[in-house]
C-alpha positions in Angstrom: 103.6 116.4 104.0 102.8 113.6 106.3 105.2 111.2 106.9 104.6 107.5 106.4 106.3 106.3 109.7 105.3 108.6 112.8 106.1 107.1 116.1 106.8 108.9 119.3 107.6 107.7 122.9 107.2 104.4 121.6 107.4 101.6 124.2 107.1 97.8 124.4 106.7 95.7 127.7 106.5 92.1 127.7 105.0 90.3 130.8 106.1 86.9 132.3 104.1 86.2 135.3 106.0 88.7 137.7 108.8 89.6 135.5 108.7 92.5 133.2 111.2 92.7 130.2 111.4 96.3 128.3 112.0 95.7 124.4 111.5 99.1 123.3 112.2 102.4 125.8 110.8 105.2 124.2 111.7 104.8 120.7 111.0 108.3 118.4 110.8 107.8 114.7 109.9 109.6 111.7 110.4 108.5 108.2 109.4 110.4 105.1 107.5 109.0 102.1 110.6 108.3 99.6 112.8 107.8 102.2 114.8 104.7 102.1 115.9 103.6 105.9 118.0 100.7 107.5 117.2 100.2 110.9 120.3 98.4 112.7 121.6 96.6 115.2 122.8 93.0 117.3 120.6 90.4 118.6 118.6 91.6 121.2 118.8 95.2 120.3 114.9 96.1 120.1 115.1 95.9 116.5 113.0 92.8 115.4 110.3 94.3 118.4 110.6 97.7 116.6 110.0 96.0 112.8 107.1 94.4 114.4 105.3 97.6 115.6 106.0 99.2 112.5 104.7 96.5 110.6 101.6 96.6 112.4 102.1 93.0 113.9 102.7 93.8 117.1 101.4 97.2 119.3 102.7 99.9 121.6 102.4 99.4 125.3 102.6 103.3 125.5 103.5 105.7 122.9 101.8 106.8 119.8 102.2 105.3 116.0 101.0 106.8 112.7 101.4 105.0 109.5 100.1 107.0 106.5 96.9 109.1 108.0 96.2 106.2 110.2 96.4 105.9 113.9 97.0 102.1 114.9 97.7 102.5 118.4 94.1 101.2 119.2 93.0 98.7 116.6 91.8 95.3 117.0 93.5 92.4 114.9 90.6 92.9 112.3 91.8 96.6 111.6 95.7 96.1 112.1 95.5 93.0 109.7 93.7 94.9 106.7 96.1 98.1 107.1 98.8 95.5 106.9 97.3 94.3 104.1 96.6 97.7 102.3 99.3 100.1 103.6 102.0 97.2 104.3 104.5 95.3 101.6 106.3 92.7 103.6 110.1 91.0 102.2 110.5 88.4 104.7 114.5 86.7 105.0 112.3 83.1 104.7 110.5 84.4 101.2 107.2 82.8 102.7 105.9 81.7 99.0 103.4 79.1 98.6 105.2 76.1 97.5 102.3 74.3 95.3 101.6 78.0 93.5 103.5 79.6 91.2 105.6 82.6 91.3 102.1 84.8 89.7 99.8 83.3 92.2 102.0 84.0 95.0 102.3 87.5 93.7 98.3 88.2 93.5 97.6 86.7 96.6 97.4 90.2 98.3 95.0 91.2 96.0 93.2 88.1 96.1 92.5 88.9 99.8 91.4 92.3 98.9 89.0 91.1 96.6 90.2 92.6 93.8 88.5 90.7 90.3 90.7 87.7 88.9 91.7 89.8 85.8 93.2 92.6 87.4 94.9 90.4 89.9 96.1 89.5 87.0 97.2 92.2 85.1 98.9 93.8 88.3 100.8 90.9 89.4 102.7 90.1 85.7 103.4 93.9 85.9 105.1 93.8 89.2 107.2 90.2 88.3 107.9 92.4 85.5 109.3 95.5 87.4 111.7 92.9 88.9 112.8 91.1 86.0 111.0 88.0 86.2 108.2 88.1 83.2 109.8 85.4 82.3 109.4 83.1 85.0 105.7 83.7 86.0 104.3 80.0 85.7 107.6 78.6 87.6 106.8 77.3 91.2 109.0 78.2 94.6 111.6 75.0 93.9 112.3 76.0 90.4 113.6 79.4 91.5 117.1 79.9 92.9 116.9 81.7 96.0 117.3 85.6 94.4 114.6 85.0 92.1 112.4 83.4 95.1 113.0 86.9 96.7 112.6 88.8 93.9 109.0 87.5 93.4 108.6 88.3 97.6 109.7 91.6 96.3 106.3 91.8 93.5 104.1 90.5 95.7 105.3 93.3 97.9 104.9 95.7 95.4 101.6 94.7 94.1 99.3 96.2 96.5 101.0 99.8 96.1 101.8 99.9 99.5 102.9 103.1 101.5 105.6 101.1 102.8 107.6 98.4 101.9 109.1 96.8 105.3 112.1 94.2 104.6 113.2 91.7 107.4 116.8 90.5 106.6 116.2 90.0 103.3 119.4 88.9 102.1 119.8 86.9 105.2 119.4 83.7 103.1 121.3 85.1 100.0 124.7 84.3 98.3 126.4 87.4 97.7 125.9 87.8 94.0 122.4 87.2 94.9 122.4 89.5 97.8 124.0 92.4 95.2 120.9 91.9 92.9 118.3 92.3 96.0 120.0 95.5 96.9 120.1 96.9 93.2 116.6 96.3 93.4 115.2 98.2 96.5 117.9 100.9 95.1 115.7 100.9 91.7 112.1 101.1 93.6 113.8 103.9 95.9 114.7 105.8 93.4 111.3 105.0 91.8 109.8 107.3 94.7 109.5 104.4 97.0 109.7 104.2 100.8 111.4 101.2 102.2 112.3 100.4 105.3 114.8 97.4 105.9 116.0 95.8 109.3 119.6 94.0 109.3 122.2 93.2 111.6 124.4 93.5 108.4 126.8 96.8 108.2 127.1 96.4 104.6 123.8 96.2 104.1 122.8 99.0 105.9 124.8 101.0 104.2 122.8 100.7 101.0 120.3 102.5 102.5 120.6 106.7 102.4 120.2 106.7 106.1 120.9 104.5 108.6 119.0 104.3 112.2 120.9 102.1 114.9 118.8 100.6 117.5 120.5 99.1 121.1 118.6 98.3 124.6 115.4 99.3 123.0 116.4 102.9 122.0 117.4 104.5 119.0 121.5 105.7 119.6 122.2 107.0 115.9 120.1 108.6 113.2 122.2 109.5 110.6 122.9 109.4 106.8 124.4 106.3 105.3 127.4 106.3 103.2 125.2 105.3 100.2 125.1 107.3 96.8 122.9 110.0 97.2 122.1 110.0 100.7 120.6 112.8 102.0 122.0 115.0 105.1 119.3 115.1 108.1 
């Protein structure tokens, strides 16, 4: 089976007039379709450079990266933007929603840059607000949600596109803790749903929701290892 995350000898060189800074040092990473992944560690780590490579937003300075079937180690913006767009759900920490649309516009908006037809933009987005337990709340705008439900709806938009991959930055960072519970129960629901989700946290707690847990420090991976979660699975 191919995997939806291949990346090998990855590495990341940023460039300052003379000085040189190395974010990632030959990072190797595989990830499964199904699996469910938290990739770890402090400020400074390589980790937010590693999401962004992953997440197509950012490319290798040497190295190779496949994400499902496609090679992206050469594309222009053009390319990397539509794969983000069509292989890609992104949960950001900030929710990014549109404040003047509702919670069902923000959701179709992938679709609406794929040019999918208004009535199945439609269709699909109340089913995905549905899958996480907002049907209810479809016609509410950003500032009449509290902040779980704002990232629930970041979660159907996510979800909308079927995405290979759905790539969560901090997600909880802005989260109460009863809030915070509900996120998690969530991405444990679309794992077990067959999903692959990959989420990035400084958070040890958080991580450990995950069924495997990938620790990142001076831009190389030191652990790769199952989490303590229910169900993980041995490498």
């Amino acid at each position: 089976m191919t995997p939806v995350i291949d990346l090998r000898g990855g590495r990341k060189t940023y460039r300052t007039g003379d000085l040189e800074f190395e974010a990632l040092r030959g990072v190797d990473l595989r990830i499964e379709q199904g699996e469910y992944v938290a990739i770890v560690g402090p400020s400074g780590s390589g980790k937010s450079t590693l999401m962004n490579v992953l997440g197509c937003l950012d490319t290798l300075t040497t190295g190779t990266y496949r994400l499902a079937r496609n090679d992206v180690d050469d594309l222009d913006e053009t390319d990397l933007a539509a794969i983000r767009n069509e292989e890609i759900g992104f949960v950001f920490q900030q929710f990014h929603l549109l404040a003047s649309l509702s919670a069902l516009r923000n959701v179709e908006l992938p679709l609406v840059y794929r040019g999918v037809p208004a009535a199945a933009r439609r269709e699909r987005a109340l089913d995905a607000l549905d899958r996480v337990g907002l049907a209810d709340r479809t016609a509410n705008r950003p500032n009449q949600l509290s902040g779980g439900q704002q990232q629930r709806v970041a979660v159907a938009r996510a979800l909308v596109g079927e995405p290979s991959l759905v790539l969560a930055d901090e997600p909880t960072g802005n989260l109460d803790s009863r809030s915070t519970a509900d996120v998690l129960d969530l991405f444990d629901d679309l794992h077990e749903q067959g999903r692959t989700i990959v989420l990035i946290t400084h958070e040890h707690e958080v991580a450990q929701r995950a069924r495997r847990v990938v620790r990142v420090l001076d831009g190389l991976v030191t652990a790769d290892e199952p989490s303590g979660a229910r169900g993980a699975v041995l490498l």
